[in-house]
C-alpha positions in Angstrom: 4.8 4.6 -27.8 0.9 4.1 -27.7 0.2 2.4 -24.6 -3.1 1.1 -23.0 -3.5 0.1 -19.6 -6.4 -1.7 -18.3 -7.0 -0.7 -14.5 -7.5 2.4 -13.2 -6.5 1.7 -8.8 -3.7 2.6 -7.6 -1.3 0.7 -9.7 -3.1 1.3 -13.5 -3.7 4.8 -12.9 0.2 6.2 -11.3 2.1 4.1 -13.9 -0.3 5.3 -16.5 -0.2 8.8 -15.7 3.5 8.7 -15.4 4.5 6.9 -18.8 2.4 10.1 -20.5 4.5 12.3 -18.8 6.9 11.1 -20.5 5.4 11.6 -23.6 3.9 8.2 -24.4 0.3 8.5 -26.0 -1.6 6.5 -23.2 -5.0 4.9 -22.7 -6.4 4.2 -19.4 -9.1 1.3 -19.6 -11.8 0.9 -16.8 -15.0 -1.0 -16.4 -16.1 0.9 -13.5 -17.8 4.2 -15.8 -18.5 6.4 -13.3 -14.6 6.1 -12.2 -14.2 7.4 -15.7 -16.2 9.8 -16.1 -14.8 11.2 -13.1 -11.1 11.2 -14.3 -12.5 12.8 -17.4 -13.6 15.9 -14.8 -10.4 15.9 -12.9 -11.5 13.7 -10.1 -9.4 11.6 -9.1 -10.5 8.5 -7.0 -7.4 8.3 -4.6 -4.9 10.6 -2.7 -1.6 10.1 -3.7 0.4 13.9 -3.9 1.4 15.2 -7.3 -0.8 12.7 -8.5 -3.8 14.9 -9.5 -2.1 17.7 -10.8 0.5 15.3 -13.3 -3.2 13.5 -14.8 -5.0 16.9 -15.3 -2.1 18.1 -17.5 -1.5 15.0 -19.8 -5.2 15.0 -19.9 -5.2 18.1 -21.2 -2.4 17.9 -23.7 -3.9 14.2 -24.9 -1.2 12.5 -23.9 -3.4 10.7 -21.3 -7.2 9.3 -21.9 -9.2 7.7 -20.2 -12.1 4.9 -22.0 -14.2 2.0 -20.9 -13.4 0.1 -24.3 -10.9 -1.8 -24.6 -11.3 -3.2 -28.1 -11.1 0.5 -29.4 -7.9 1.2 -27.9 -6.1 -2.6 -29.0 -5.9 -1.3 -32.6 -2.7 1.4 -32.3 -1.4 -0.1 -29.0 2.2 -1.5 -29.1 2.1 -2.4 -25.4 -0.7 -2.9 -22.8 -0.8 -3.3 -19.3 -2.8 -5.3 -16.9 -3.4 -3.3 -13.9 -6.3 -4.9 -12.3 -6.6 -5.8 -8.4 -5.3 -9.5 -7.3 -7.8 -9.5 -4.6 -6.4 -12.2 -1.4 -9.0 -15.5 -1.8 -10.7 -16.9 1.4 -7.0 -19.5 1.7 -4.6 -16.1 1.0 -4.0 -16.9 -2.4 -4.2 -13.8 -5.0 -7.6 -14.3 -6.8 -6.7 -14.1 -10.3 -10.1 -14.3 -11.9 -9.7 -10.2 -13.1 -6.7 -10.4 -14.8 -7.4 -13.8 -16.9 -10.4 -12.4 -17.9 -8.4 -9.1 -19.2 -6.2 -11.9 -20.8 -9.0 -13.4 -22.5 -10.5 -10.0 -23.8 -7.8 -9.1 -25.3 -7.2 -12.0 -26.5 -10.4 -11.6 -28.1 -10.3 -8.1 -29.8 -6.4 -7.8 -30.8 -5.6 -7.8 -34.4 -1.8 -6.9 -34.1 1.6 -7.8 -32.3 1.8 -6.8 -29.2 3.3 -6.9 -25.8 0.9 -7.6 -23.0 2.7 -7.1 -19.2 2.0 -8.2 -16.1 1.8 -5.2 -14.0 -0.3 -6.1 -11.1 0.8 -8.3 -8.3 0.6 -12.1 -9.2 2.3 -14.9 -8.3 4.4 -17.5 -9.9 3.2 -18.8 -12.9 0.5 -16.2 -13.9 2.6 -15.0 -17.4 2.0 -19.0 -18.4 -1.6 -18.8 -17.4 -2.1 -15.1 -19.6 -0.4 -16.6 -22.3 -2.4 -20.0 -22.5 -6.0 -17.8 -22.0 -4.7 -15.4 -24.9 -3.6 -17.5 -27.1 -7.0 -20.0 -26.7 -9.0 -16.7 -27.8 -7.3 -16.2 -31.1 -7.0 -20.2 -31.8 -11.0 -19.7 -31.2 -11.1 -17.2 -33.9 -8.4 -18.8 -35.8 -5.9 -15.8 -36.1 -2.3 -16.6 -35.8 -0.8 -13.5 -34.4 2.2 -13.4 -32.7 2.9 -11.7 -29.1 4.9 -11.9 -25.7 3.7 -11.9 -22.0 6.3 -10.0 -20.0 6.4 -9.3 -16.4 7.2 -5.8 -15.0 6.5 -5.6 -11.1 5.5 -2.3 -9.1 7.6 -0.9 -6.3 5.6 2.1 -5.1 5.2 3.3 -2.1 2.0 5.2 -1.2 2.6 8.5 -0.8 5.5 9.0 -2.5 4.6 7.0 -5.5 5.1 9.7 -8.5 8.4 9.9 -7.3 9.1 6.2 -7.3 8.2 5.7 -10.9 9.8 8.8 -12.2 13.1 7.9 -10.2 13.1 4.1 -9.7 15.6 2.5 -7.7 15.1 -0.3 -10.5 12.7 -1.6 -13.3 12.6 -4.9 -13.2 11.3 -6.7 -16.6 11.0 -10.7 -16.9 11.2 -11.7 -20.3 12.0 -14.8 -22.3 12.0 -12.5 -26.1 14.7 -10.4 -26.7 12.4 -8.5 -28.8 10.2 -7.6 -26.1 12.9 -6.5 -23.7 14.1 -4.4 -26.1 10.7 -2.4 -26.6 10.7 -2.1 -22.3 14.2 -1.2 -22.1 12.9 1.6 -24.9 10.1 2.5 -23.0 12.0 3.0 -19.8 14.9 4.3 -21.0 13.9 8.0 -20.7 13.4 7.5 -16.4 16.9 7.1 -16.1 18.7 10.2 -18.5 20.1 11.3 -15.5 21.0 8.5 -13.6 22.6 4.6 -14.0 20.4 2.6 -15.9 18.8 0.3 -13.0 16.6 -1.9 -15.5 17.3 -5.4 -14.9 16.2 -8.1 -17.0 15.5 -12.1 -15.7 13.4 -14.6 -16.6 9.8 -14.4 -16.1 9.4 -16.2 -13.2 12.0 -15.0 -11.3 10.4 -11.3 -11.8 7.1 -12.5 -10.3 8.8 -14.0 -7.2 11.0 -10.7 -7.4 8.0 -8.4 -6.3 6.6 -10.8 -3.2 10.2 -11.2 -2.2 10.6 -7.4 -1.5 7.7 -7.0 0.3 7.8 -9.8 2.5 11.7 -8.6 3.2 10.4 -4.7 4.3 7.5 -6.9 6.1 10.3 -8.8 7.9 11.4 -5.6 9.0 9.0 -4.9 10.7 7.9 -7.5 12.3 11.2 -8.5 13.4 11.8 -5.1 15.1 7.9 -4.9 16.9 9.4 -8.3 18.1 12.3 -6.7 19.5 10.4 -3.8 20.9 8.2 -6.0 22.4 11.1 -7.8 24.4 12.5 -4.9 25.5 9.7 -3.4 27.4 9.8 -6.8 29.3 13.8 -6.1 30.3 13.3 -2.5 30.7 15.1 -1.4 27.7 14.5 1.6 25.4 14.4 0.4 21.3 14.4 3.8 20.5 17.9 3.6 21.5 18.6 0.1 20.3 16.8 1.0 17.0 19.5 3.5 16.7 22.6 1.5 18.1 21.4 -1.1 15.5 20.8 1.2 12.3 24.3 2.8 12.4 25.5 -0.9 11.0 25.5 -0.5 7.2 24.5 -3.8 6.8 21.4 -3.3 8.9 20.8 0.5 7.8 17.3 2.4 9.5 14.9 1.7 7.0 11.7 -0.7 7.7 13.3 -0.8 11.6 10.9 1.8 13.4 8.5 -0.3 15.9 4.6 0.7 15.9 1.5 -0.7 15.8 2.2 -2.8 12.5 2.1 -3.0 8.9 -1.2 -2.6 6.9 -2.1 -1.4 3.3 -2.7 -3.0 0.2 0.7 -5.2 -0.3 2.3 -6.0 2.6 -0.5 -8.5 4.4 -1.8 -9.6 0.7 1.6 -10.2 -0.6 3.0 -12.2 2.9 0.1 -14.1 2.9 0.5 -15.0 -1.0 4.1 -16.1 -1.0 2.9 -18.0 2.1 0.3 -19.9 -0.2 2.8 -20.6 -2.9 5.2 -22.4 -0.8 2.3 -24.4 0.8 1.2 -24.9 -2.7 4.9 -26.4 -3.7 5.0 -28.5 -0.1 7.4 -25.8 1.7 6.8 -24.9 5.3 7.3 -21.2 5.1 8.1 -20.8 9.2 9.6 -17.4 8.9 7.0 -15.7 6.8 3.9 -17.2 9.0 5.6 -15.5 11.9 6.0 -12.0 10.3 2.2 -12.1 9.5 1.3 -13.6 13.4 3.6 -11.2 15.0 2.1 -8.5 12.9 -1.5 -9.3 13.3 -0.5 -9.4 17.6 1.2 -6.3 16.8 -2.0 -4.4 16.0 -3.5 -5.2 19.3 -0.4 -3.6 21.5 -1.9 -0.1 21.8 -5.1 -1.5 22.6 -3.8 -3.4 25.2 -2.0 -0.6 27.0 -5.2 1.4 26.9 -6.9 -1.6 28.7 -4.2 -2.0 31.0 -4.2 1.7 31.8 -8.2 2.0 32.2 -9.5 -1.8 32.8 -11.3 -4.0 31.0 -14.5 -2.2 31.2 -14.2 1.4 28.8 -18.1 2.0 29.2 -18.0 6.2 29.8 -14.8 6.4 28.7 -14.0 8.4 25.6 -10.7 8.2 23.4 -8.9 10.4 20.7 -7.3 9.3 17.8 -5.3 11.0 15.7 -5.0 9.1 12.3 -7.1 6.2 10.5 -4.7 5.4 7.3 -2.3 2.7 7.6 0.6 5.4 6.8 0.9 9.2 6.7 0.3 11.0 2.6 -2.6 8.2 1.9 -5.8 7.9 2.4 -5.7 4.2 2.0 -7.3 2.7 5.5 -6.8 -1.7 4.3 -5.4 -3.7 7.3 -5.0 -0.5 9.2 -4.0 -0.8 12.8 -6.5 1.6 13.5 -9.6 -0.3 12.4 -8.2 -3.0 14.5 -7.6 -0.9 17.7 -11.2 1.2 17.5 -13.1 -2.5 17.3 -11.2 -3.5 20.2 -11.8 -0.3 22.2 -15.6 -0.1 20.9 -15.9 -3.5 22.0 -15.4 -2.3 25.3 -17.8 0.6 25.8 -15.7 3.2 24.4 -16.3 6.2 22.5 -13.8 7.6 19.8 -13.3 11.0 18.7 -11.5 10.6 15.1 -9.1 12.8 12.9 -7.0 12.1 9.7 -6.4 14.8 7.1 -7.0 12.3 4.2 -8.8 8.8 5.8 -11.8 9.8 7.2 -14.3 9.4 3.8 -12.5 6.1 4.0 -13.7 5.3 7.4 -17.1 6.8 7.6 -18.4 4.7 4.2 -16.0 1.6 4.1 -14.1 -0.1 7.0 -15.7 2.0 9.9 -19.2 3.0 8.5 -21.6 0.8 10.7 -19.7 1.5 14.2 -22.0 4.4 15.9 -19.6 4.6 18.7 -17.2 6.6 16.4 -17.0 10.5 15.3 -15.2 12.4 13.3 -13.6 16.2 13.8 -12.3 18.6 11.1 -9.2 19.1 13.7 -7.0 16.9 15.9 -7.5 19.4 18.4 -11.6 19.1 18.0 -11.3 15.3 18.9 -9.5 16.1 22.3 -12.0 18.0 24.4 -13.4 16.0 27.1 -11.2 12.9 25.8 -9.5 10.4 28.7 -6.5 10.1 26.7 -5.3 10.3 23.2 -4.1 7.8 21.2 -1.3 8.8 18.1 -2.0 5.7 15.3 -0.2 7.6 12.0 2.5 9.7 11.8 1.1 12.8 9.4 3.3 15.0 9.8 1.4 17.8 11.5 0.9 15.4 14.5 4.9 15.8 15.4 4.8 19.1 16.7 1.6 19.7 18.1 0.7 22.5 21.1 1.1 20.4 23.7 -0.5 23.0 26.3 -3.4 22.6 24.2 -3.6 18.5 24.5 -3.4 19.5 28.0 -6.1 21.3 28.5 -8.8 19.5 26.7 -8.0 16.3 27.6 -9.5 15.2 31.2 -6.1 13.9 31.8 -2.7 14.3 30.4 -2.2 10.7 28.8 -1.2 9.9 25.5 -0.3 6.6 24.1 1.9 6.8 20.8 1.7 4.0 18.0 4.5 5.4 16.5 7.3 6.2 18.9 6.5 10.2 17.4 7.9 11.7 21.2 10.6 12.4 23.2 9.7 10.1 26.3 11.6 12.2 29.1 9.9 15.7 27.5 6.6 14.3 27.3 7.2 13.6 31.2 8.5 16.8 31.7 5.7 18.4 30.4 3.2 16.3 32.8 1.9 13.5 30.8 1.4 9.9 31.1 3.5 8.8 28.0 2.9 5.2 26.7 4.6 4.4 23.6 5.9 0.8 21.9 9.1 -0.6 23.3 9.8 1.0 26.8 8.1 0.6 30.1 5.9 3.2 30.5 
């Protein structure tokens, strides 16, 4: 099929790149030129693995292109994609102004059938609102062409996103045209050859909802088991072990049920806070989803606290390791990451950081961390220990699970490490002569 989508971030660009691997002829639209350009040199604006690799090849067999026109490419397309952000407004809504005025250009420039699909995240409603702004564009121009607003959520996960979309657990399409669901169904048949076909078809509405559903369910998760970890350092319990004692129930399984430092990235705060706003927006109380999103945003500040209560409230002369800045290990996306949150706190104090992520750091020197001094960045975990009081474990890459623990030894003035993310064995650590502070058990 010839396919354009309009958005090249996370969303636009994976789901892009992975329909031409199937062979689709595909068009990647962006406004942003020098993002284009780049694309067009193999540069790729985000680390996601496989990614890079997968868009130089279709690039170079012409399967994938990459434009800043969208009229151009509205010609040949039979389906096109909106794939722009849905920032969260100043009341937590998703600001829909970007994809409405995608609606209303092409709603401007087609001059065919076609099948226009909500791929970003919107809430509610947003299909009725695309179809209304399209259809008010060719009334203006008095065409009567026929087409279909369909909604087809995303359910990646960063850093393993290539694999999500070429193996999906499901594809879920809201549509109210057979017609249309027949071209998706076509168009995703080919991702599941070797396995049952998981494509399930609903209504349009239910589809939207479908997508902030999930993510406040994982979010849920989470916040329900920081909640639990938090409890059971007050009782003198271990939720490592409960964690475990509580997975082995099928019904309950270990996904989403490992305590840290909290969720962050691009859906999970935007998308709690958005299904928050709908149900205020409809006169529902949402109770249960305003506590995941307090307990998480408490959650952030846990590590921080143990660090205060360890060295007082006064850090000034005090210096701190961290190993990682991204919200979550194979990304180097840093939005709502517990670190950012714990480095303010600690900064705010007196203290100094030394900083390492493999991926996160670009990310931290120009965007969320660029005008606090009090931080540096190393080209080595090891590089950000020397002459550290203590280091503090905020993402769980995995070459921070084995490290040379002789080595955090020696360069740090004292043995003390406080772990985010539960990553050691508590009675080893000990063993070994460190102060080990980690999330759920009484240090």
């Amino acid at each position: 099929m010839n396919l354009t989508v309009i958005g090249t971030g996370y969303v636009g660009l994976v789901s892009g790149t992975c329909f031409a691997e199937m062979g689709n002829t595909v068009t990647c639209i962006d406004i942003d030129a020098s993002k284009i350009q780049k694309l067009e040199e193999g540069i790729i604006p985000i680390y996601e693995p496989g990614l890079e690799a997968m868009v130089n090849r279709n690039y170079a067999n012409k399967t994938l292109r990459f434009s800043t026109k969208l009229p151009n490419n509205l010609e040949k397309c039979d389906i096109a994609f909106i794939a722009v952000g849905t920032p969260m407004g100043d009341d937590g809504s998703a600001d829909l102004q970007y994809v409405l005025q995608v609606a209303k250009e092409i709603g401007q420039h087609m001059t065919k059938s076609i099948i226009i699909v909500d791929k970003s995240t919107v809430p509610v409603g947003t299909a009725d609102k695309v179809k209304a702004t399209v259809q008010k564009e060719l009334d203006n121009r008095g065409l009567d062409i026929s087409f279909d607003v369909v909604s087809n959520p995303e359910f990646l996960k960063e850093g393993d996103a290539i694999n999500d979309f070429m193996k999906p657990d499901r594809v879920v399409i809201g549509s109210n045209s057979p017609e249309a669901t027949d071209k998706m169904r076509a168009l995703y048949s080919p991702f599941f050859r070797s396995s049952v076909d998981r494509l399930i078809v609903m209504d349009v509405r239910s589809a939207e909802m479908t997508k902030y559903v999930a993510n406040a369910m994982l979010a849920t998760k989470i916040s329900f088991m920081n909640e639990i970890a938090n409890i059971c350092e007050l009782v003198g319990a271990d939720v490592n072990k409960v964690r475990i004692g509580i997975g082995s129930d099928t019904r309950i399984g270990y996904s989403f049920i490992y305590p840290g430092s909290g969720y962050g990235g691009s859906c999970f705060p935007k998308d709690v806070k958005a299904l928050k706003k709908t149900a205020e927006e409809h006169g529902y109380n949402a109770k249960l989803i305003k506590s995941v999103e307090e307990v998480n945003n408490s959650q952030k500040l846990v590590i921080a606290n143990k660090v205060i209560s360890r060295f007082g409230e006064d850090l000034s002369g005090k210096t701190f390791s961290i190993w990682g800045l991204a919200f979550k290990p194979e990304t180097d996306d840093m939005r709502e990451a517990p670190a950012i949150y714990i480095i303010k706190e600690l900064v705010k104090r007196g203290a100094k950081i030394n900083a390492y992520d493999p991926k996160a750091m670009d990310e931290a020197q120009h965007f969320y961390l660029k005008n606090i001094k009090e931080v540096s960045y190393f080209n080595s975990k090891y590089e950000t220990l020397k002459n550290a009081d203590a280091m503090i474990l905020l993402t769980e890459w995995k070459e921070f699970r084995s490290p040379d623990f002789e080595e955090l030894k020696q360069q740090l003035k004292q043995p003390i490490v406080f772990d985010g993310r539960n990553q050691y064995n508590d009675e080893r650590m000990k063993r070994n002569g460190f102060e080990y502070f980690q999330i759920g058990k009484k240090s």
